[in-house]
BALOBA-1460 file (C-alpha; in Angstrom, 3 decimals):
// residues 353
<rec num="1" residu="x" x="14.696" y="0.132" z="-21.205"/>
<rec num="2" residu="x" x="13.914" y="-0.258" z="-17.500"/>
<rec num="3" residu="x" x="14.284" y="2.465" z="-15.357"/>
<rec num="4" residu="x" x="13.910" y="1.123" z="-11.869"/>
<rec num="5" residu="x" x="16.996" y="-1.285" z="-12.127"/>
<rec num="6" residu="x" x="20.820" y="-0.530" z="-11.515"/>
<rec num="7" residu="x" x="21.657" y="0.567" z="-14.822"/>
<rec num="8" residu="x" x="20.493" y="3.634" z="-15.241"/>
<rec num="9" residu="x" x="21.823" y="4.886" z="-11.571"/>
<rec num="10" residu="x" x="24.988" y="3.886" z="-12.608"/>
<rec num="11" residu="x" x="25.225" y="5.213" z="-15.836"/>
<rec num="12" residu="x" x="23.875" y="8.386" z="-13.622"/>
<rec num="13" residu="x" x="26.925" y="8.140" z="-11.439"/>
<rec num="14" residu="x" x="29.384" y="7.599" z="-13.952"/>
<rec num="15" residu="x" x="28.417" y="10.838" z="-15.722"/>
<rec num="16" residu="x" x="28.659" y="12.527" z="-12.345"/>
<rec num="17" residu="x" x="32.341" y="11.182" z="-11.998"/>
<rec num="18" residu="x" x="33.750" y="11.946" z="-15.356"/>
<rec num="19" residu="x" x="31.507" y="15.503" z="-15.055"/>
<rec num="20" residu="x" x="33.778" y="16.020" z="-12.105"/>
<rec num="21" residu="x" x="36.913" y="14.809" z="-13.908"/>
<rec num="22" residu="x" x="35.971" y="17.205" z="-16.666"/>
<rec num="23" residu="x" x="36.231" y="20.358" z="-14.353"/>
<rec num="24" residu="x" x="39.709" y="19.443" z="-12.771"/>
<rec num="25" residu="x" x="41.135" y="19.762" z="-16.312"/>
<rec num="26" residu="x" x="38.896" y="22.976" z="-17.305"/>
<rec num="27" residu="x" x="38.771" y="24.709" z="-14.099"/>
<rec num="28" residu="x" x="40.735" y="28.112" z="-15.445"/>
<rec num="29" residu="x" x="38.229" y="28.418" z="-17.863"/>
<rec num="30" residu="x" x="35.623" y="30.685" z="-16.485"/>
<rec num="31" residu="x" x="32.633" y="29.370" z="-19.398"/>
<rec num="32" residu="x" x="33.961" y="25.841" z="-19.055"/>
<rec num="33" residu="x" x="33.246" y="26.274" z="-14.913"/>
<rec num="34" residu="x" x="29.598" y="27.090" z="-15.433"/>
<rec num="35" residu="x" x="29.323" y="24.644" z="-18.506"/>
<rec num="36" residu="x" x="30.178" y="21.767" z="-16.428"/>
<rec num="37" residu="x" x="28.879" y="22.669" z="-13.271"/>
<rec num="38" residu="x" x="25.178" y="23.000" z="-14.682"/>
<rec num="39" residu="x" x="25.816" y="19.549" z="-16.153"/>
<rec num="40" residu="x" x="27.129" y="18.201" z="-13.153"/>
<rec num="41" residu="x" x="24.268" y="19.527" z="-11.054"/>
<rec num="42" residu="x" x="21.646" y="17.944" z="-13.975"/>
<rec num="43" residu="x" x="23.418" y="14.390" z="-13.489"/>
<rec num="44" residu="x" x="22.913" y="14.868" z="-9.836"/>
<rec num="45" residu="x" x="19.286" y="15.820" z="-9.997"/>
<rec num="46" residu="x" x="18.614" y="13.167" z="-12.742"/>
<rec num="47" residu="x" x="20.548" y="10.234" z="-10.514"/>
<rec num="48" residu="x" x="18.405" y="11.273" z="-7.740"/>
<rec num="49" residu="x" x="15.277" y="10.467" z="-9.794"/>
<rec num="50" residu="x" x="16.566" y="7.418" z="-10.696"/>
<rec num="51" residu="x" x="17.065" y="6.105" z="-7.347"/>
<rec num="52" residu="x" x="13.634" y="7.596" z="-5.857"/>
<rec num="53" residu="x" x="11.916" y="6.290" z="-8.946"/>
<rec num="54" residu="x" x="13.427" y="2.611" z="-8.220"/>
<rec num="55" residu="x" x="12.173" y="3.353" z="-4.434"/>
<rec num="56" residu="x" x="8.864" y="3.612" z="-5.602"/>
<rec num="57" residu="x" x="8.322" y="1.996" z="-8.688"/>
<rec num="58" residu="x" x="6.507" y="4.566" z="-10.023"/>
<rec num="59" residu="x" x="8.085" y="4.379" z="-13.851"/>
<rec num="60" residu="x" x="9.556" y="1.064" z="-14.018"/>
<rec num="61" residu="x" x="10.273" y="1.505" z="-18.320"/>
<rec num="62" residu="x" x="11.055" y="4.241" z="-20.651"/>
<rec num="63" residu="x" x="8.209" y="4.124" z="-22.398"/>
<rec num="64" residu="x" x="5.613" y="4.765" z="-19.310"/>
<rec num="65" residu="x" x="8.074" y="7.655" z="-18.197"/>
<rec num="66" residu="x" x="7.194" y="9.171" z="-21.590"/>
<rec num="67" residu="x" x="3.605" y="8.450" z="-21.570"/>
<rec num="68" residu="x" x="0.777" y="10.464" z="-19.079"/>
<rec num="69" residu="x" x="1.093" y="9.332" z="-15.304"/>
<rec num="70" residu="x" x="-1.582" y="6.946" z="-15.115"/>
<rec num="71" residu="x" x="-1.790" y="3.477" z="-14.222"/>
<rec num="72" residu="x" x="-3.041" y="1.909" z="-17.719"/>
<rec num="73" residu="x" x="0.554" y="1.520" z="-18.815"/>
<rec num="74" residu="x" x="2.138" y="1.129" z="-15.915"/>
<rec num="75" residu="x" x="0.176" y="-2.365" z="-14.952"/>
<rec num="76" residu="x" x="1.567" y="-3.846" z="-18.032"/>
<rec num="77" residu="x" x="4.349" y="-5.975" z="-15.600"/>
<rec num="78" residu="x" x="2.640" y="-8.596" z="-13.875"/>
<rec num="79" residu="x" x="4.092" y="-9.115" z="-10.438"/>
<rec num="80" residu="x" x="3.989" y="-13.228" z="-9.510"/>
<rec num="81" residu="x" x="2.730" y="-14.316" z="-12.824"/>
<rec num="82" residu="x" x="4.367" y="-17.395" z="-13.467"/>
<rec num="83" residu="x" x="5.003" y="-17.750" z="-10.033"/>
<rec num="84" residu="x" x="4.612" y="-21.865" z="-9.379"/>
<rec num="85" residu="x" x="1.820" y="-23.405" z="-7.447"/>
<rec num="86" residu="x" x="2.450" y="-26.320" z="-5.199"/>
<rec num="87" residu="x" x="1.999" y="-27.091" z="-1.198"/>
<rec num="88" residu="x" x="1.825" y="-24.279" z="0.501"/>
<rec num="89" residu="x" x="2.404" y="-21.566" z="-2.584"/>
<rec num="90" residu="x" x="-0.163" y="-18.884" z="-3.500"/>
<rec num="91" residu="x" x="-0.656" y="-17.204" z="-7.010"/>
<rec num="92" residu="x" x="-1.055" y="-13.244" z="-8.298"/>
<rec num="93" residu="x" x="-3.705" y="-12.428" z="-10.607"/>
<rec num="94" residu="x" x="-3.796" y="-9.292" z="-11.899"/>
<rec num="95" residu="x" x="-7.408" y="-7.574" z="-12.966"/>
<rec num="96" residu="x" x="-8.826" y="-4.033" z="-14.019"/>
<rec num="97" residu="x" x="-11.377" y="-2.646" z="-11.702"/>
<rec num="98" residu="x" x="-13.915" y="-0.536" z="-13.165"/>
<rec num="99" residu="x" x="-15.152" y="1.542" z="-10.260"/>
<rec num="100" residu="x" x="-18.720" y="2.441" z="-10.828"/>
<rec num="101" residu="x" x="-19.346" y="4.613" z="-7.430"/>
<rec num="102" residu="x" x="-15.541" y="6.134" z="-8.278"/>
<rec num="103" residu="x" x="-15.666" y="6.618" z="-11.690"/>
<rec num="104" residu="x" x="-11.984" y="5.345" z="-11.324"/>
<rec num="105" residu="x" x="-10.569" y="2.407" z="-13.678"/>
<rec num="106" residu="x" x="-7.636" y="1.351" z="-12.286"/>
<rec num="107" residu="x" x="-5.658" y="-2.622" z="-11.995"/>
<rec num="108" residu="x" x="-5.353" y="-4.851" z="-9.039"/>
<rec num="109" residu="x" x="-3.530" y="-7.394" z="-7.869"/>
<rec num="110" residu="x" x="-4.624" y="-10.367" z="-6.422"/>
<rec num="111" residu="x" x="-3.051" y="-12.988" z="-4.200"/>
<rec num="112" residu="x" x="-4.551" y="-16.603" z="-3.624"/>
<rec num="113" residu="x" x="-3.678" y="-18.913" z="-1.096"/>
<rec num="114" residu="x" x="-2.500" y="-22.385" z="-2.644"/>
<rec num="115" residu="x" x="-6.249" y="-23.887" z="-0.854"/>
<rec num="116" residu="x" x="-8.015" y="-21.337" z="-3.270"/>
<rec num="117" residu="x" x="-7.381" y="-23.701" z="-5.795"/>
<rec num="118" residu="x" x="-8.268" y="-27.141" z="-3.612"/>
<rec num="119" residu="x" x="-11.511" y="-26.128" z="-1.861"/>
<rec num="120" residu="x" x="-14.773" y="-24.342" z="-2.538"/>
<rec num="121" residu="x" x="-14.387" y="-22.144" z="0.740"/>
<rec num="122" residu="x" x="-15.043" y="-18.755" z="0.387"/>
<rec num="123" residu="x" x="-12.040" y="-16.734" z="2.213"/>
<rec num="124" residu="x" x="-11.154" y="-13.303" z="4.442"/>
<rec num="125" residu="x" x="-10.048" y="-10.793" z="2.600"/>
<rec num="126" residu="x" x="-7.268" y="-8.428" z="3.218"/>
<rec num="127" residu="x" x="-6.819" y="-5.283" z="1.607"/>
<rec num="128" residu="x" x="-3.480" y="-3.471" z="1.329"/>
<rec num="129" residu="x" x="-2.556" y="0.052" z="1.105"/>
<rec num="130" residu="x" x="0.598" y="1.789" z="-0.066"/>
<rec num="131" residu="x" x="2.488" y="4.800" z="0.912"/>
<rec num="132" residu="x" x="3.357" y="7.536" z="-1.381"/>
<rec num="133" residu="x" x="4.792" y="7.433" z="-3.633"/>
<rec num="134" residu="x" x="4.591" y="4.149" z="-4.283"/>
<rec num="135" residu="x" x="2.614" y="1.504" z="-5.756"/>
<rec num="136" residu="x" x="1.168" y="-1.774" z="-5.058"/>
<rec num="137" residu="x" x="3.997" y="-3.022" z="-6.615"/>
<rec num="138" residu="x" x="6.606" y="-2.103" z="-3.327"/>
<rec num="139" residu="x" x="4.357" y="-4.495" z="-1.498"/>
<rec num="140" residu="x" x="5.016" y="-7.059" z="-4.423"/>
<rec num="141" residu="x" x="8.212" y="-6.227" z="-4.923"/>
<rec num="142" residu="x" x="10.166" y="-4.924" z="-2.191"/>
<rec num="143" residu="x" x="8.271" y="-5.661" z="0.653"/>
<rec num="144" residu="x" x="8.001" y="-9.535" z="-0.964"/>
<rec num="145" residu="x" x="4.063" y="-9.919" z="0.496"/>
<rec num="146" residu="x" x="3.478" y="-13.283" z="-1.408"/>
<rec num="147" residu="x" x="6.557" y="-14.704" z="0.141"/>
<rec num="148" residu="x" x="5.434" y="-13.554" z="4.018"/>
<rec num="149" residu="x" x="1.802" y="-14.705" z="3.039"/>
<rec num="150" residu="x" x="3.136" y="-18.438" z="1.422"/>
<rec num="151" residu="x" x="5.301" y="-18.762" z="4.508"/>
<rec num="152" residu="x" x="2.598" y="-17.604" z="7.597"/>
<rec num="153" residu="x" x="-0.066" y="-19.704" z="5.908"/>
<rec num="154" residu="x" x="1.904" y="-22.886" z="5.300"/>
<rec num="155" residu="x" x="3.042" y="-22.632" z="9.200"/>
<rec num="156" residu="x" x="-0.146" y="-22.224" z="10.457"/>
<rec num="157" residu="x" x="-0.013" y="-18.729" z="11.700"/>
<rec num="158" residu="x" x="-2.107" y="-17.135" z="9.036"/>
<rec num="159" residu="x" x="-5.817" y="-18.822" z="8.108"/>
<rec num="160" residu="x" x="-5.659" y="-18.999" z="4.348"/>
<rec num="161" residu="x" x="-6.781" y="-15.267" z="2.917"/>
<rec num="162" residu="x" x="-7.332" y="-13.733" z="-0.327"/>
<rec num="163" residu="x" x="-5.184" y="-10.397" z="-0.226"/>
<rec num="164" residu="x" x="-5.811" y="-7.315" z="-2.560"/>
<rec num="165" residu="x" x="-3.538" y="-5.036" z="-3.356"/>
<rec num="166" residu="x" x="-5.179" y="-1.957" z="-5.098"/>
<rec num="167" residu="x" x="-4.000" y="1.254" z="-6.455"/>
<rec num="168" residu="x" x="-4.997" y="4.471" z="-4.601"/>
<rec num="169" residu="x" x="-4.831" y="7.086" z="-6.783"/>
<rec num="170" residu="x" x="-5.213" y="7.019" z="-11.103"/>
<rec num="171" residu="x" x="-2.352" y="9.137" z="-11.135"/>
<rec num="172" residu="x" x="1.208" y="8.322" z="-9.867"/>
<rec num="173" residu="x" x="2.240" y="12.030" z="-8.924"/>
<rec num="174" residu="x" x="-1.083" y="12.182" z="-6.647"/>
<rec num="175" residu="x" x="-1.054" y="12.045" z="-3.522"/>
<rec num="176" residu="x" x="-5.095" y="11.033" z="-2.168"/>
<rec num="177" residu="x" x="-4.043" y="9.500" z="1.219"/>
<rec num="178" residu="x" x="-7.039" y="7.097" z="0.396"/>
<rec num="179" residu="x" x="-9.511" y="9.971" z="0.951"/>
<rec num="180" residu="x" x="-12.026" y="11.821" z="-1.899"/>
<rec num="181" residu="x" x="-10.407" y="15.094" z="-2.963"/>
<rec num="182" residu="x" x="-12.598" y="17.862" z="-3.501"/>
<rec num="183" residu="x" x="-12.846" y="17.782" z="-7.198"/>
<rec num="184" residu="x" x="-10.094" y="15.125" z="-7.985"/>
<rec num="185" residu="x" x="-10.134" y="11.289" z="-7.061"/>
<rec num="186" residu="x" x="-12.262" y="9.486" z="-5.299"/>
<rec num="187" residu="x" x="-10.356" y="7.168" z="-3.675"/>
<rec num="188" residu="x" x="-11.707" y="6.312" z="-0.393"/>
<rec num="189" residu="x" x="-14.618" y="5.449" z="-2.821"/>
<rec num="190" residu="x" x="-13.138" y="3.244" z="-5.092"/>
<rec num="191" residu="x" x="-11.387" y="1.713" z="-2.171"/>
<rec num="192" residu="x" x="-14.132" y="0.685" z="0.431"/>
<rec num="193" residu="x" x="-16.873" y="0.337" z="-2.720"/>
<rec num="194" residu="x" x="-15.850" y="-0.344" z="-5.772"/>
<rec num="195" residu="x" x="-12.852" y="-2.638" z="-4.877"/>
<rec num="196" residu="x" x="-14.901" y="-4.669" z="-2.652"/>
<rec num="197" residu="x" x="-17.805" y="-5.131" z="-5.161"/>
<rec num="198" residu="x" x="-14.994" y="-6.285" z="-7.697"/>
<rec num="199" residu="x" x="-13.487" y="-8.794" z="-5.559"/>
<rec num="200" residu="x" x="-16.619" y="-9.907" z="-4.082"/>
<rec num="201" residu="x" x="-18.155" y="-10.305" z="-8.020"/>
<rec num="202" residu="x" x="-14.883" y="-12.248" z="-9.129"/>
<rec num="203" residu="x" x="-13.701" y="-14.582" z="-6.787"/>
<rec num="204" residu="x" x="-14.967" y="-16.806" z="-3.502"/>
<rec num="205" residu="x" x="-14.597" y="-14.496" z="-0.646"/>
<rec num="206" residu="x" x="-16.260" y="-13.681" z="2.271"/>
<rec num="207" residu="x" x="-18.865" y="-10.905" z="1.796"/>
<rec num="208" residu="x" x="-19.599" y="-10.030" z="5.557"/>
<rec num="209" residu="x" x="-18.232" y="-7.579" z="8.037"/>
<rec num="210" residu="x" x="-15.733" y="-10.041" z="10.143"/>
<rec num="211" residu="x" x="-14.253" y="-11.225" z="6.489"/>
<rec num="212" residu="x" x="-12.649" y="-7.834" z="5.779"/>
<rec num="213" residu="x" x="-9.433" y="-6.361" z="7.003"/>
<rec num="214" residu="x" x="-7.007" y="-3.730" z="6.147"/>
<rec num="215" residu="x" x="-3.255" y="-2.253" z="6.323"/>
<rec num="216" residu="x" x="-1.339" y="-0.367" z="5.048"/>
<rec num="217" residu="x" x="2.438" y="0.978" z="5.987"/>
<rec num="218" residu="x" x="3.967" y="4.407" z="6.059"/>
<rec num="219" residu="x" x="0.697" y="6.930" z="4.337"/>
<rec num="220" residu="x" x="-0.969" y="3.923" z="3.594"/>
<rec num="221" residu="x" x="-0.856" y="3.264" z="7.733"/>
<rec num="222" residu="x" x="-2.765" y="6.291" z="8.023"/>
<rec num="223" residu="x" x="-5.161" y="5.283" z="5.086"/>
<rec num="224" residu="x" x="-5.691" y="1.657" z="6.925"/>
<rec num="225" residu="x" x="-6.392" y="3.378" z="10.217"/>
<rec num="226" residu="x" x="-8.744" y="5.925" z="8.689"/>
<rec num="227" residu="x" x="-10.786" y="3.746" z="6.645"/>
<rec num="228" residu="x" x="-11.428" y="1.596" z="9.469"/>
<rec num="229" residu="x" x="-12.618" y="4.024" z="11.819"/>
<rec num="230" residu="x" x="-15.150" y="5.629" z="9.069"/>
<rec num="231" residu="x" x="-16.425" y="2.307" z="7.488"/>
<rec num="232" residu="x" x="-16.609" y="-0.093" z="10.750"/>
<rec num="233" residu="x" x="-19.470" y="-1.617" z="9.243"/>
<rec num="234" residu="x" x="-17.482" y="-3.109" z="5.999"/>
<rec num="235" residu="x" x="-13.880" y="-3.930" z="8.072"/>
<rec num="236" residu="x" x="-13.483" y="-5.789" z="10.955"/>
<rec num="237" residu="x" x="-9.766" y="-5.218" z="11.716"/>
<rec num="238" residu="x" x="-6.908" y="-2.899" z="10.486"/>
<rec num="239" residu="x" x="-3.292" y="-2.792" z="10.888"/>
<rec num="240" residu="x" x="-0.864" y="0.184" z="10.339"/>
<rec num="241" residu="x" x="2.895" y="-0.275" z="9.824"/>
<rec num="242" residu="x" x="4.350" y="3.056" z="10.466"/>
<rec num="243" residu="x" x="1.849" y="5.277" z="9.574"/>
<rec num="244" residu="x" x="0.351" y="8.325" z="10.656"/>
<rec num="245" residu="x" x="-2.491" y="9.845" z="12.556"/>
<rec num="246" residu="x" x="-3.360" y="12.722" z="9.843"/>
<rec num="247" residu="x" x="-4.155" y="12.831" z="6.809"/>
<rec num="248" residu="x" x="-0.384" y="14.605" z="4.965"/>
<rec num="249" residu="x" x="-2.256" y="16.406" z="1.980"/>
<rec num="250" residu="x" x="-4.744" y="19.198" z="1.621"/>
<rec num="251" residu="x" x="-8.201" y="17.208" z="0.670"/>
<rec num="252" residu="x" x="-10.003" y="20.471" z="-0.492"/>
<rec num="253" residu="x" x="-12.872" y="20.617" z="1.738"/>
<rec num="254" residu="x" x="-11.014" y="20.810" z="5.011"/>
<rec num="255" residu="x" x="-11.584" y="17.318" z="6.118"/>
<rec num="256" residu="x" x="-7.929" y="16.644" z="6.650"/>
<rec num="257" residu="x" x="-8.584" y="18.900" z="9.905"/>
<rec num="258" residu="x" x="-11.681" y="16.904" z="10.926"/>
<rec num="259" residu="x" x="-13.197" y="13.882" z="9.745"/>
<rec num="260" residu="x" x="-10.387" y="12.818" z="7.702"/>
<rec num="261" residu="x" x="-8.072" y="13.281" z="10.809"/>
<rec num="262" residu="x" x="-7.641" y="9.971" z="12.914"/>
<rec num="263" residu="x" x="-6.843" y="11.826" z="15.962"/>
<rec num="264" residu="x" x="-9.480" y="14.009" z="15.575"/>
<rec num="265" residu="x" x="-12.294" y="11.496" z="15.168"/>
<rec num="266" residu="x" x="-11.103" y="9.276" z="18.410"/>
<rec num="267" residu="x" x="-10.890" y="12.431" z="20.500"/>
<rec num="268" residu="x" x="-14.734" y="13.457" z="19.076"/>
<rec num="269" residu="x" x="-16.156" y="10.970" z="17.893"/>
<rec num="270" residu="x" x="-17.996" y="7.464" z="19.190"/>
<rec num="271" residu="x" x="-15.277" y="4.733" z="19.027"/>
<rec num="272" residu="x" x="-16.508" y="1.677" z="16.963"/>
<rec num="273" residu="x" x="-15.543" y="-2.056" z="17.924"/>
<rec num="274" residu="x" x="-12.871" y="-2.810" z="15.663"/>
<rec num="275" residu="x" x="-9.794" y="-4.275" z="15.851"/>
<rec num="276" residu="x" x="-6.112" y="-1.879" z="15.463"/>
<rec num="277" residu="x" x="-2.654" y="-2.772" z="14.908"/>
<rec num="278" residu="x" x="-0.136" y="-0.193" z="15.486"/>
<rec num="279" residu="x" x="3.528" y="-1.217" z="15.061"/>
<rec num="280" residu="x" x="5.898" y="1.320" z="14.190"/>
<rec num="281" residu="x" x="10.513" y="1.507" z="14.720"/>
<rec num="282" residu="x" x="11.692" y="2.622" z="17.524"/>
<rec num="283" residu="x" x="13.722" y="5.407" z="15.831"/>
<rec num="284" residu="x" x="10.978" y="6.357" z="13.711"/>
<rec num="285" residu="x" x="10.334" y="9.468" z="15.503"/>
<rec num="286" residu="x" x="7.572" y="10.748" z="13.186"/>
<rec num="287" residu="x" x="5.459" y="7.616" z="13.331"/>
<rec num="288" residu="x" x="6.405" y="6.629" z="16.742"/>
<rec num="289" residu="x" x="4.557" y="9.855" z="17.619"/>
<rec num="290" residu="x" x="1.364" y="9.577" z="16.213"/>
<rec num="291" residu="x" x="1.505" y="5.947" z="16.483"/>
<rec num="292" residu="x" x="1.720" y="6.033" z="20.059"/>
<rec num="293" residu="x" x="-0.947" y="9.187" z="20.353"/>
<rec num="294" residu="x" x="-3.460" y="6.689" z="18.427"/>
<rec num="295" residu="x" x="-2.670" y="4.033" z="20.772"/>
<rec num="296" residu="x" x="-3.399" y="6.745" z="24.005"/>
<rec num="297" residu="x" x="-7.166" y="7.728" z="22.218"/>
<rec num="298" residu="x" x="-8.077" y="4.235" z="20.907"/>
<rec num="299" residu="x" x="-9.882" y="3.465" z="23.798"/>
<rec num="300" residu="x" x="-12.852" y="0.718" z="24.306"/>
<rec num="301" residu="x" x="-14.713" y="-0.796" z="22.594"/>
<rec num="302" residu="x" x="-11.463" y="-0.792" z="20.122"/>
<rec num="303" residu="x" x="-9.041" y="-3.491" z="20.772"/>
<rec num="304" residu="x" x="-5.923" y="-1.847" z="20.594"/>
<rec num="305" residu="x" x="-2.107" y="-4.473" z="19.902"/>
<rec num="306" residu="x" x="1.013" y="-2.645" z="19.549"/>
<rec num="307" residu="x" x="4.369" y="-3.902" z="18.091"/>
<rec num="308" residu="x" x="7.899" y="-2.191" z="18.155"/>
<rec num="309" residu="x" x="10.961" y="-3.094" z="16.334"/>
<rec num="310" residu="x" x="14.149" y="-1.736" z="18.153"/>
<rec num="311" residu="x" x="15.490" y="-0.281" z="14.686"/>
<rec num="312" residu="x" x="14.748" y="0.208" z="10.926"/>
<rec num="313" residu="x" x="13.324" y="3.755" z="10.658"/>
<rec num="314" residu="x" x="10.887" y="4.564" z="7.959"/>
<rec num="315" residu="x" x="11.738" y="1.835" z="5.583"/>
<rec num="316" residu="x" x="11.459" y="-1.510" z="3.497"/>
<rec num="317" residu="x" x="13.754" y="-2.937" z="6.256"/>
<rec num="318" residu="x" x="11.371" y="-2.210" z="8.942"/>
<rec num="319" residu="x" x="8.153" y="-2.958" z="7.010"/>
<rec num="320" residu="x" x="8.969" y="-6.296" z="6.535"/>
<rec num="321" residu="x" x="10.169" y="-7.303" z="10.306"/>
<rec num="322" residu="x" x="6.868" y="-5.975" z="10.626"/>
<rec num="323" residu="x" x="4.690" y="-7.884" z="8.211"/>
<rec num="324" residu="x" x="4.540" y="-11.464" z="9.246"/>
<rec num="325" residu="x" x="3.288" y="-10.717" z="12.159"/>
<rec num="326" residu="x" x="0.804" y="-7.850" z="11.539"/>
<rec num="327" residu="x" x="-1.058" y="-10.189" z="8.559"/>
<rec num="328" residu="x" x="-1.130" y="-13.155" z="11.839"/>
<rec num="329" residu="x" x="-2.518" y="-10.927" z="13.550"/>
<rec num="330" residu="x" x="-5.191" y="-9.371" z="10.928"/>
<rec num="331" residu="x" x="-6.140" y="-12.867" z="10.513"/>
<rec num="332" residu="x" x="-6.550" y="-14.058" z="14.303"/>
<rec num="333" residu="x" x="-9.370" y="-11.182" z="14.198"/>
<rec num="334" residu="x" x="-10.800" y="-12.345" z="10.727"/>
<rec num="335" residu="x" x="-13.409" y="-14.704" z="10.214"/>
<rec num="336" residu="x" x="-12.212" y="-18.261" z="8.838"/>
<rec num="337" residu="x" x="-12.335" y="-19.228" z="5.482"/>
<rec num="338" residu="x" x="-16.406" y="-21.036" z="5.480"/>
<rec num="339" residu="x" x="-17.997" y="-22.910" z="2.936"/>
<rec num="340" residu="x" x="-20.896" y="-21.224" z="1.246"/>
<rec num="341" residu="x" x="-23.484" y="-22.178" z="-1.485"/>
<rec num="342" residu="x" x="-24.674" y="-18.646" z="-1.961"/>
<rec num="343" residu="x" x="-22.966" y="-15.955" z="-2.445"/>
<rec num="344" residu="x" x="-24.081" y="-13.474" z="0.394"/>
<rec num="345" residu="x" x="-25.093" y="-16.759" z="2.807"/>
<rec num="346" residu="x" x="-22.210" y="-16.302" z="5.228"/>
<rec num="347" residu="x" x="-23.978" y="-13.358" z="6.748"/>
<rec num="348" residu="x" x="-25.991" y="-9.586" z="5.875"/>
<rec num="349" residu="x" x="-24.405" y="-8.505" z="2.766"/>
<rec num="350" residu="x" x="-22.462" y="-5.661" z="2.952"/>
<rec num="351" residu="x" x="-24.544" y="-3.064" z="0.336"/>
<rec num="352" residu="x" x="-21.319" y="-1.019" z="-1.039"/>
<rec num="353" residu="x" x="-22.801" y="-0.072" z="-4.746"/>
């Protein structure tokens, strides 16, 4: 049984109404009272879950609810698969990656642009990150990325572009903010190593600095923005879609204060020249915040666009007014798709193992 779909909220919600029903007719009856009002209060709680859980995707069946909150069972759904390939139309591939710097094991997703399968370029990458909780399924899902990307590309906006879209943590309750906890994950590992290796092992991409982008919306704005600034020499160009300038977790060694702060590290730190895209709603008041505070301290030799949308808060509404043009602008500062008969010819290898 699926548990991100309408059925189970409204079975939630009927149980709420006929609880309520139940204790007009019992209300004299003191036991009755505090029977139905602790079962009233559990269908609440429980059709809260529901919902947040469809937000997020974090459980999508009954059987990976019951099981431990790890990715290996939750990857069984295969966003895209099937999805047809003609003019203009990418494809999602799904694929484990076995991080050896990490130690993490975790699935991917992987979109290619319909000229993947027509040339023998090797292409930019971009790699997503999602906010929490979440999954790269919202990106799949409710933020519809292959449609944006099948759509930019085909007009002529967007240079074709392999796009990854990773997990960030091996455990759906955790919250890394694409960072390596002091004795847990090691995420911003696995992220700007061992998912790069992968991609660059399994398909024709781009192995040099100016082929690499990120972004990320909501945490995973914070992540994109962070990860640029400390590994300039394996990204080119982020963009952040509501997200944050600090980190919104304790890390363990303090780093959320300091290196992992993206504030911090512009006000102290020597700016590298990179590319940033900072778009956040208008009545987003959290984001528009730090959004515009990173915009102040992202000064030369970092190129610096911002976007506003008049209204959408912190949501999937606002995301995707966003998206089309935050990936044509990642790609304007990528470099183009290039043919290559080597592997590491288009430029010094990036060493991430």
């Amino acid at each position: 049984m699926r548990l991100d779909g309408a059925g189970p909220v409204l079975i939630g919600l009927t149980v709420v109404v006929a609880t309520a029903v139940v204790l007009a007719f019992t209300w004299q009856n003191r036991y009755a009272r505090v029977g139905v009002g602790a079962l009233s209060l559990l269908a609440v709680v429980a059709t809260s879950a529901l919902e947040l859980n469809a937000l997020t995707d974090t459980y999508p069946t009954l059987s990976t609810a019951s099981a431990p909150a790890t990715h290996a069972r939750m990857a069984k759904a295969r966003p895209g698969a099937g999805a047809g390939v003609g003019a203009g139309a990418g494809r999602i591939v799904e694929l484990t990656i076995a991080g050896r710097a990490s130690g993490i094991t975790m699935p991917a997703y992987v979109y290619l642009p319909a000229a993947y399968a027509t040339s023998r370029d090797r292409f930019p990458v971009i790699e997503t990150t999602h906010g929490f909780p979440g999954s790269p399924k919202t990106w799949l899902r409710r933020l519809d990325a292959k449609s944006y990307l099948d759509r930019e590309i085909a007009a002529g906006r967007m240079a074709p572009t392999v796009v990854v879209f990773p997990y960030q943590t091996p455990a759906a309750l955790v919250d890394t903010e694409c960072t390596n906890l002091a004795g847990g994950p090691q995420a911003e590992t696995y992220l700007t190593r061992d998912v790069p290796a992968a991609i660059e092992a399994r398909f024709r991409v781009r192995t040099d600095r100016a082929g690499w982008g990120l972004i990320g919306y909501s945490a995973g704005g914070f992540c994109s923005t962070n990860l640029l600034l400390k590994h300039p020499g394996e990204y080119a160009a982020a963009a952040s879609l509501s997200g944050y300038a600090t980190a919104g977790i304790t890390i363990g060694d303090g780093s959320e204060r300091t290196v992992n702060d993206a504030a911090w590290r512009l006000r102290r730190l020597p700016h590298p020249p990179v590319g940033l895209y900072l778009a956040y709603a208008n009545d987003d008041k959290h984001s528009r915040a730090d959004t515009t505070l990173l915009a102040r301290l992202a000064t030369a030799p970092i190129a610096v666009t911002t976007a506003v949308v008049a209204h959408g808060g912190h949501s999937d509404a606002a995301w995707k007014s966003m998206e089309g043009p935050a990936f044509d602008w990642l790609s304007s500062w990528l470099a183009r798709p290039a043919q290559s008969p080597g592997r590491h010819s288009l430029g010094r290898p990036i060493h991430r193992s």
